[in-house]
C-alpha positions as MATLAB code, in Angstrom:
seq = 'XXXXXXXXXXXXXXXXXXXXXXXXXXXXXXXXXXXXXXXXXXXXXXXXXXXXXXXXXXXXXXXXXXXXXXXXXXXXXXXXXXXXXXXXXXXXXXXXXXXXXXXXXXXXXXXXXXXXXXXXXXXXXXXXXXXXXXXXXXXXXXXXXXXXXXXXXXXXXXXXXXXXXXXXXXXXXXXXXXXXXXXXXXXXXXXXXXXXXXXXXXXXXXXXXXXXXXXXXXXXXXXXXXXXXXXXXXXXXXXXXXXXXXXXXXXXXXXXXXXXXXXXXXXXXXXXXXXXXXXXXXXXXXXXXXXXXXXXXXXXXXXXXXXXXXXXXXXXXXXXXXXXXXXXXXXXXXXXXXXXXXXXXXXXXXXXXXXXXXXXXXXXXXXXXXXXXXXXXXXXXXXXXXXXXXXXXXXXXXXXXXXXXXXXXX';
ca = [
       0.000    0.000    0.000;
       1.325    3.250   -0.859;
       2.045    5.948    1.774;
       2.319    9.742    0.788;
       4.334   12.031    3.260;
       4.547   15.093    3.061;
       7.659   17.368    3.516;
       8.201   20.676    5.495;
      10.934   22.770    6.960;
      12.009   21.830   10.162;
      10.079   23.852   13.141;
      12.981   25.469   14.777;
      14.097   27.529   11.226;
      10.495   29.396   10.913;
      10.076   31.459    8.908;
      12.456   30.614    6.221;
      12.593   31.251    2.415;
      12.886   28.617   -0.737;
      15.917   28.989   -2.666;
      16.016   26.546   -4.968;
      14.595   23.301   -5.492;
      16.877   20.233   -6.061;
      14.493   17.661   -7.638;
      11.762   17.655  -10.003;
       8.705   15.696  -10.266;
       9.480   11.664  -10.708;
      12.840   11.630   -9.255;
      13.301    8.633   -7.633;
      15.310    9.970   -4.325;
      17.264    8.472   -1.417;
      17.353    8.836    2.275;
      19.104   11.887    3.159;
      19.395   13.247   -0.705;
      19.148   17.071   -0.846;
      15.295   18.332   -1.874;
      15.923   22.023   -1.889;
      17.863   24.751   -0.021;
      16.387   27.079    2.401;
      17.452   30.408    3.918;
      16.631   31.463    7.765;
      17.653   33.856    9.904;
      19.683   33.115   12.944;
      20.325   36.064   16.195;
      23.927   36.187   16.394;
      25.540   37.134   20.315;
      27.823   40.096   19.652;
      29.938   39.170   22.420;
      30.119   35.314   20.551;
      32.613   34.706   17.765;
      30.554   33.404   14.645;
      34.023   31.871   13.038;
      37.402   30.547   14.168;
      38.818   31.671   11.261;
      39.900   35.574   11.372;
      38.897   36.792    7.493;
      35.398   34.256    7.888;
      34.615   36.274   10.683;
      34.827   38.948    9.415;
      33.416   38.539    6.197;
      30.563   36.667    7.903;
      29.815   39.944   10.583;
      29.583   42.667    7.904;
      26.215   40.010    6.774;
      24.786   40.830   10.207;
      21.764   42.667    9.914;
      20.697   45.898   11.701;
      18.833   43.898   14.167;
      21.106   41.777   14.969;
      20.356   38.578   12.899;
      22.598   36.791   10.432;
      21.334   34.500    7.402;
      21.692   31.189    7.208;
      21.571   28.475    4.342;
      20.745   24.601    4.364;
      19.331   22.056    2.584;
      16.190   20.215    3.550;
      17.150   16.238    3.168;
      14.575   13.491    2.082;
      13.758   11.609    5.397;
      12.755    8.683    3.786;
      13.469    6.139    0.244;
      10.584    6.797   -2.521;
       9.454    9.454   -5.695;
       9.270   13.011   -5.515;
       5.021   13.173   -6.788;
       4.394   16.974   -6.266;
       5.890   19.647   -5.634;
       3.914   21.963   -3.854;
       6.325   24.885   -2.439;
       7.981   27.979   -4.972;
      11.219   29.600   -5.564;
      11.635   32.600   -3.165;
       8.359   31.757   -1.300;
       8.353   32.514    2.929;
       7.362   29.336    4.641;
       6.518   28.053    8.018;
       6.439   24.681    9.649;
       3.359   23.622    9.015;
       3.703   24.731    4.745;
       3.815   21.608    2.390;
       6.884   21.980    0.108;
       6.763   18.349   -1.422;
       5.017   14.954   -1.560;
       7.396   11.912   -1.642;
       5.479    8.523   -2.238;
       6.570    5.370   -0.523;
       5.644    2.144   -3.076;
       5.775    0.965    0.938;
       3.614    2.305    4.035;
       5.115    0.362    6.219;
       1.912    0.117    7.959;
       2.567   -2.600   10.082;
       5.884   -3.373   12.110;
       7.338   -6.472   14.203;
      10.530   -5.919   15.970;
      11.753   -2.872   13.958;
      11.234   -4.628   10.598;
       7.777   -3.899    8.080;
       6.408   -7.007    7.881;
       5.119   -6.388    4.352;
       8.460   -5.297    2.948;
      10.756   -6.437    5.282;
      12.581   -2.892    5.725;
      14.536   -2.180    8.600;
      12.167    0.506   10.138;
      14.451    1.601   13.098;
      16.577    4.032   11.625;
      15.988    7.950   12.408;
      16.975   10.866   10.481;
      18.769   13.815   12.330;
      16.145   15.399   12.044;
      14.096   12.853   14.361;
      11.503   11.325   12.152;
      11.199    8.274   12.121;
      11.916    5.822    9.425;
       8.071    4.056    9.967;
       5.062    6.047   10.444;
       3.846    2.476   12.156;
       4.243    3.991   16.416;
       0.483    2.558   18.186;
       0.753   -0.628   20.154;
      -2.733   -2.081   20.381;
      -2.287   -5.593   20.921;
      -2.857   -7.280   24.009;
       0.468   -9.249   24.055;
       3.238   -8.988   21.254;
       5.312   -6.129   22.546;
       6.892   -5.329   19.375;
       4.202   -4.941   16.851;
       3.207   -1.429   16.378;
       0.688   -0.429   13.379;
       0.271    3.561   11.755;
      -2.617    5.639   12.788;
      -4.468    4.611    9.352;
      -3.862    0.385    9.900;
      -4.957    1.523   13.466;
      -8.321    3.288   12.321;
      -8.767    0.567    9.921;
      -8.378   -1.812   12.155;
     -10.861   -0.180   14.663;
     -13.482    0.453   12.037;
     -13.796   -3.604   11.576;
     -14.076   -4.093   14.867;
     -16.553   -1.663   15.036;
     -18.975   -3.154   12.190;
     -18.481   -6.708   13.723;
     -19.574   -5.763   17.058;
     -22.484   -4.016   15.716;
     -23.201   -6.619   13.757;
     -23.623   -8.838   16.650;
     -25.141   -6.386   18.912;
     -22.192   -5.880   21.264;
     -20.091   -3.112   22.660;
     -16.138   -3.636   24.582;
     -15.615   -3.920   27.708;
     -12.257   -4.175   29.757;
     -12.133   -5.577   33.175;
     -10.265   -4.967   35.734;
      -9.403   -8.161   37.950;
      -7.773   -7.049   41.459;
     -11.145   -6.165   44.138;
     -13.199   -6.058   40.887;
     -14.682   -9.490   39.990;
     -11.765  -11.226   42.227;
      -9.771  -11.119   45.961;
      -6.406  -12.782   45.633;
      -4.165  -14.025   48.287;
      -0.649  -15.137   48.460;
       0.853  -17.373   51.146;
       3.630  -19.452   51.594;
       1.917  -21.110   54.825;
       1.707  -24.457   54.022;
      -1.181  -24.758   56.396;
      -3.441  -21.830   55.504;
      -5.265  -23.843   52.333;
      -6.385  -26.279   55.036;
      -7.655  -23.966   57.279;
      -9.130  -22.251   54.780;
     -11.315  -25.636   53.688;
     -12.413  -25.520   57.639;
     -13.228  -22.469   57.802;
     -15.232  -21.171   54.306;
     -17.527  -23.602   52.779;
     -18.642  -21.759   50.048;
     -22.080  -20.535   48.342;
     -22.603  -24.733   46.990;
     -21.433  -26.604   49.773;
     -23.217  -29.863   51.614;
     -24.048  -29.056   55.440;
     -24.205  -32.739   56.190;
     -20.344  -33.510   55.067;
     -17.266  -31.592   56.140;
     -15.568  -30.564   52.909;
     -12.278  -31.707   51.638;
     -11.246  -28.890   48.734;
     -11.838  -25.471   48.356;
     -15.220  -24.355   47.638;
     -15.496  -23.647   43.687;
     -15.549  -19.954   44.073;
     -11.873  -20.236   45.254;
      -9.251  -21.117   42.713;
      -5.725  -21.661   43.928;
      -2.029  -22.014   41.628;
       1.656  -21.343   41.581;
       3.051  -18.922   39.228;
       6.444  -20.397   37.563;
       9.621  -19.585   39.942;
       7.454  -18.154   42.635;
       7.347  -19.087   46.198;
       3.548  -18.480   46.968;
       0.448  -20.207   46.368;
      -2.389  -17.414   45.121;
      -5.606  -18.263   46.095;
      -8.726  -16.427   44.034;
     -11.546  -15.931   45.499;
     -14.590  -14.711   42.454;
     -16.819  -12.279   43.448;
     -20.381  -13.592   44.346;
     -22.330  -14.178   40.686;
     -19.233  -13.413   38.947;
     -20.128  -16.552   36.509;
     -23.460  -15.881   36.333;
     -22.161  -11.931   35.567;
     -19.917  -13.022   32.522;
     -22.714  -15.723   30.737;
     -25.001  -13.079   30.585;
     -22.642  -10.271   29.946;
     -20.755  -12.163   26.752;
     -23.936  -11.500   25.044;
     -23.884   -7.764   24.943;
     -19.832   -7.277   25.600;
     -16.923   -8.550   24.053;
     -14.938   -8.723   27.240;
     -10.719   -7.918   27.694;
      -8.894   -8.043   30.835;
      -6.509   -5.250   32.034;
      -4.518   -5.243   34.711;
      -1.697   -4.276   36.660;
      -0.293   -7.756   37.742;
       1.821   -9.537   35.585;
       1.380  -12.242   32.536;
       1.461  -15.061   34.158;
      -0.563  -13.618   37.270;
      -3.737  -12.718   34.402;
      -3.050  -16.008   32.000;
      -3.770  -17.905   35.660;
      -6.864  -15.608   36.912;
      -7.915  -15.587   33.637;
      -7.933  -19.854   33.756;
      -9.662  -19.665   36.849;
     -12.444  -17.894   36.061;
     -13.117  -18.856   32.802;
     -11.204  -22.529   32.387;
     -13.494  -22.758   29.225;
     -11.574  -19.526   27.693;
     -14.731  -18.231   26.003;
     -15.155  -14.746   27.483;
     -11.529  -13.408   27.163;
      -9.990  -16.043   24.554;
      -6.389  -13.792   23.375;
      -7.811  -10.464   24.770;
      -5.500   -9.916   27.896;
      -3.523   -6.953   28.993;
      -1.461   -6.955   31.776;
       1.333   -4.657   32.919;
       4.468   -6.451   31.039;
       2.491   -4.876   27.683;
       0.541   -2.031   29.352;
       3.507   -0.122   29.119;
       2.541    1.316   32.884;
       2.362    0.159   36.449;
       0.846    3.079   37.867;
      -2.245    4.618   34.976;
      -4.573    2.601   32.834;
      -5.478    4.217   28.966;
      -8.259    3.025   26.992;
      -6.307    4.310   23.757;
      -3.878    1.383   25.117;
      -6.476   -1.056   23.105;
      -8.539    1.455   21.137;
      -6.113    4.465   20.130;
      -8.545    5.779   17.604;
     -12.397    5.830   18.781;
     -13.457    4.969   22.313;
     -16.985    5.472   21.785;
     -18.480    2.190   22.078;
     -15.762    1.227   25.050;
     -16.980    0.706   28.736;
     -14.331   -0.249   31.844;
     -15.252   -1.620   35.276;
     -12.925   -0.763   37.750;
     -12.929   -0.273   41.277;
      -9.992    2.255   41.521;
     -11.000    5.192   39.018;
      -7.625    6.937   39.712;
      -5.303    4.594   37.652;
      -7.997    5.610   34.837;
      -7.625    9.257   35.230;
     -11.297    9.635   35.915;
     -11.975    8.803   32.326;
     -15.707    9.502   31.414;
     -16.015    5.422   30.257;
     -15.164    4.134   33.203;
     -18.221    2.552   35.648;
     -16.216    1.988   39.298;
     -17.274   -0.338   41.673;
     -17.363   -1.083   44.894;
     -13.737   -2.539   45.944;
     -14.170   -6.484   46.742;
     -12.422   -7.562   49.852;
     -13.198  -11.445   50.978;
      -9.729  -11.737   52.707;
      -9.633   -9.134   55.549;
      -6.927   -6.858   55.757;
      -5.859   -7.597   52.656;
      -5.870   -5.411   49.517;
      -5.158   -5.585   45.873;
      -1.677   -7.634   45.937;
      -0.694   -5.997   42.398;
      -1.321   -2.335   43.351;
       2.410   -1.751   45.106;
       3.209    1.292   42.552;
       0.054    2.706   43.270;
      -1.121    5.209   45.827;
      -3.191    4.058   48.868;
      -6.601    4.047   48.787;
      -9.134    4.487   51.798;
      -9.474    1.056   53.479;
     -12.978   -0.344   53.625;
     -14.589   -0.222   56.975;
     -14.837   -3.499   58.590;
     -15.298   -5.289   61.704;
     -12.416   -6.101   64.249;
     -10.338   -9.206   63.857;
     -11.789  -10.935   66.740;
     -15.258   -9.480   66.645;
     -18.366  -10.237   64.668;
     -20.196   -7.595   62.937;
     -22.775   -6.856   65.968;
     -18.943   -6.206   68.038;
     -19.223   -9.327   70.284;
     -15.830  -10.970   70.812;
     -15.246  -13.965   68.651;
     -12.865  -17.050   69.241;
     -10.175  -17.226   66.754;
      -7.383  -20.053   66.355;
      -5.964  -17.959   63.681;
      -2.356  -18.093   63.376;
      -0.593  -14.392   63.514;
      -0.386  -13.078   60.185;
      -2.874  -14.986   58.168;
      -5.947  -13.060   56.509;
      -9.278  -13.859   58.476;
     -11.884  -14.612   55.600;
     -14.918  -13.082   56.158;
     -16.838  -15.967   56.195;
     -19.931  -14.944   55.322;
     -19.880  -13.293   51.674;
     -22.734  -11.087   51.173;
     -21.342   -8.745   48.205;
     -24.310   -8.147   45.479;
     -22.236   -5.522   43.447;
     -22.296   -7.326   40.089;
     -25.750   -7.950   40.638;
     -26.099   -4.607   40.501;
     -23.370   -3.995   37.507;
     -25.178   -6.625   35.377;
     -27.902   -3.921   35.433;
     -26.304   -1.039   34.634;
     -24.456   -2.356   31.501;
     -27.789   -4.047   30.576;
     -29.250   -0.699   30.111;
     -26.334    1.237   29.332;
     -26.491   -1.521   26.368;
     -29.707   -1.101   25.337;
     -29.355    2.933   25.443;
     -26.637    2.464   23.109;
     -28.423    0.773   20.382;
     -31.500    2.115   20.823;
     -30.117    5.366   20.170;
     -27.794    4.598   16.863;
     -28.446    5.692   13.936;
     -30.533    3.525   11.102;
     -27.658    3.813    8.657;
     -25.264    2.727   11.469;
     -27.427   -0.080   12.749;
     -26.583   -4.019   13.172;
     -28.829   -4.853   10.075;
     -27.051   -2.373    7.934;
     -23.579   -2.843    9.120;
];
């Protein structure tokens, strides 16, 4: 695909005038070859020699204009391979930065780079002229997980336009969760004892009265992460499964958050072992490219309009006007989101004392110091309440697009 660029003085010589033009229409030019030469005016410091060499300066002061400025020539270098197509500027003419002297087409775009090479032509893309542009106009990273592929604005909007039409043709908008006190609670221990007290002491929303249990409840998921000392344990959020069946039909759903890789790959397992909500669409902080804000341009750099987050810390978002923040989960007293260490505090969430119940009377624990007391009786209905509000905010959506933009005529 072919990519026209267009070329202009550099900012920092504005104004400056065209003196002549090195290259006519259809030359076939080189990186760095000469396009034309410009004049610009420079303020010389009286007290500054402008040469080393006695006679130059000389020669070079008595060009020194009454107000103290001095003229300068240069010439204004191709920044990239390809054919001169127009050109736009004239002999003697006053330009600024922003004033299109020539076109220069590219029988490349380079739309689409891996690693510093186009993967359509194979060009090295990481060299930079001196005067800073780069080689590839291909700079957005909106993948989930290869850290080197970056597309141009245009492969960007293009690619954002088909996503568009094939969520409207289902009927769907995005949505990126958050994981952290959002649909989950994570612990780490290295206690070897605290998974069995933890069997003794939650039995979970399913479990059999008449049978002590043996395993943790299925709303708690437990792994290792490769090279790591601690066990996590994951507690879901009460209806979280019931939350994502119903919400797949109306969201395509992406994770995003702050922990690493292989902390999301394993949350993402545990709450959806089938991978049919997520599938690919995971961001975590090893491709974020932060550890302290969240961007929705991250994902969609182009249009956010049909974009929705849940999160229950709207700071890390910068308040953004898409975001829908919820009430922070906490199943594991005392214990926050394990991944939020670059972050700044947040208010902790009123609860009762660690050996009272929630009417204040004393309780008797055999917890070891140190270890989380669950609260063992899990009462959160927040994404019974969420389910709601992107039900509607759903419906508003499409009930209010336009006929031409609708599912049946996308």
């Amino acid at each position: 695909m072919e990519a026209v660029n267009t070329i202009v003085i550099p900012r920092r010589h504005e104004p400056a005038k065209v003196v002549e033009f090195k290259v006519t229409v259809d030359d076939v030019v080189d990186k760095d070859t000469p396009l034309l030469t410009y004049e610009y005016r420079v303020k010389v410091d009286p007290n500054q020699p402008v040469s080393s060499d006695p006679v130059l300066e000389q020669a070079l002061r008595r060009t020194i204009d009454k107000d103290g400025y001095m003229k300068k020539r240069e010439y204004l270098r191709s920044p990239l391979d390809g054919k001169v197509t127009a050109i736009l500027g004239r002999t003697g003419e006053v330009v600024r930065h922003g004033d299109a002297l020539l076109e220069i087409t590219q029988p490349c775009g380079h739309d689409v780079v891996f690693n510093g090479l186009c993967s359509i032509c194979g060009m090295d893309m990481t060299r930079v002229d001196q005067s800073g542009i780069d080689a590839s106009r291909a700079n957005i990273n909106m993948s989930h997980d290869a850290k080197g592929l970056r597309v141009s604005y245009e492969e960007a909007n293009r690619l954002e336009s088909e996503t568009m039409h094939r969520l409207w043709k289902a009927k769907k908008l995005s949505l990126i969760i958050d994981l952290d006190q959002t649909i989950i609670h994570a612990f780490a221990s290295q206690d070897p004892s605290f998974e069995k007290w933890l069997i003794e002491n939650y039995h979970g929303p399913n479990s059999s009265a008449s049978e002590p249990p043996t395993a943790l409840p299925d709303d708690i998921g437990a792994f290792v992460l490769p090279d790591g000392p601690h066990r996590y344990y994951i507690k879901l959020r009460p209806n979280l499964r019931e939350f994502l069946e119903k919400i797949s039909d109306m969201y395509e759903m992406h994770i995003y958050t702050m922990g690493t890789r292989h902390y999301a790959e394993a949350v993402a397992a545990t709450i959806d072992p089938g991978h049919r909500y997520f599938k690919e669409r995971i961001l975590s902080r090893d491709e974020s490219g932060s550890v302290t804000h969240k961007t929705l341009r991250r994902l969609f750099p182009c249009d956010t309009s049909m974009v929705v987050a849940l999160d229950d810390r709207a700071d890390v978002w910068q308040w953004s006007p898409n975001l829908i923040k919820v009430q922070p989960y906490a199943f594991f007293s005392g214990v926050g989101d394990i991944n939020s260490g670059m972050l700044p505090p947040t208010t902790p969430i009123p609860r009762a004392g660690p050996d009272t119940d929630d009417n204040g009377k004393e309780m008797d624990t055999d917890q070891p110091e140190g270890r989380p007391e669950p609260t063992l009786s899990d009462n959160d209905h927040e994404l019974t309440h969420m389910l709601k509000v992107l039900t509607q905010l759903h419906q508003n959506y499409y009930a209010k697009l336009k006929p031409s933009l609708s599912p049946a005529a996308a």
